[in-house]
C-alpha positions in Angstrom: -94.4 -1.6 -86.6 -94.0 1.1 -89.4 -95.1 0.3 -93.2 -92.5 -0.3 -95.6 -91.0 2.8 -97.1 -91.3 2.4 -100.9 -89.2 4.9 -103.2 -90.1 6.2 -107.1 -88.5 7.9 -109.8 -90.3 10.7 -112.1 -88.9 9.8 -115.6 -89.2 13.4 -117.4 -89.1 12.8 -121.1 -88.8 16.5 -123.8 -88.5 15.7 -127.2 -88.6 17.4 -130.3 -92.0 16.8 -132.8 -90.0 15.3 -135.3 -87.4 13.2 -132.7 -87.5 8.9 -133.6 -90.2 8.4 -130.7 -89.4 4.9 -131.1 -85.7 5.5 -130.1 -87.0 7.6 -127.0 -89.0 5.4 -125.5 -86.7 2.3 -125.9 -84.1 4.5 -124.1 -87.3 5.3 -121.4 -88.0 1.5 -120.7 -84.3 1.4 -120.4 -84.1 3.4 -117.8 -86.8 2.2 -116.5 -85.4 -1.6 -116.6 -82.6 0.1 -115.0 -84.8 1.7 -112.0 -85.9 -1.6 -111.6 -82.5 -3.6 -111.1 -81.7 -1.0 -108.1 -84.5 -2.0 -106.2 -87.1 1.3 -106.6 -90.6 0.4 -105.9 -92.3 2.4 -108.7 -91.4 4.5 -111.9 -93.7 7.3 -113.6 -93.2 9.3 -116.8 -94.9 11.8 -118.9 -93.7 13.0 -122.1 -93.2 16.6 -124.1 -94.0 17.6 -127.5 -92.4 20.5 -128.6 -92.7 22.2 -132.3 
């Protein structure tokens, strides 16, 4: 018998230096919360400074 296939999301995350980073990752767990309702196995994200 096969292994389980598992599915993941890449949560991509630009902001702005002076965005509310607060705000931003609220609305990452979110989605992340979200992800996690639907049934996917995993969730990765990295985040972007720009000046």
């Amino acid at each position: 018998m096969l292994p389980k296939m598992q599915f993941g999301v890449m949560q991509r995350g630009v902001f702005e230096w002076h965005d509310d980073m607060r705000a931003r990752f609220e609305e990452l767990m979110e989605q992340a919360r979200l992800l996690n309702g639907l049934g996917y196995d995993s969730g990765l994200t990295h985040e972007i400074f720009r000046r």
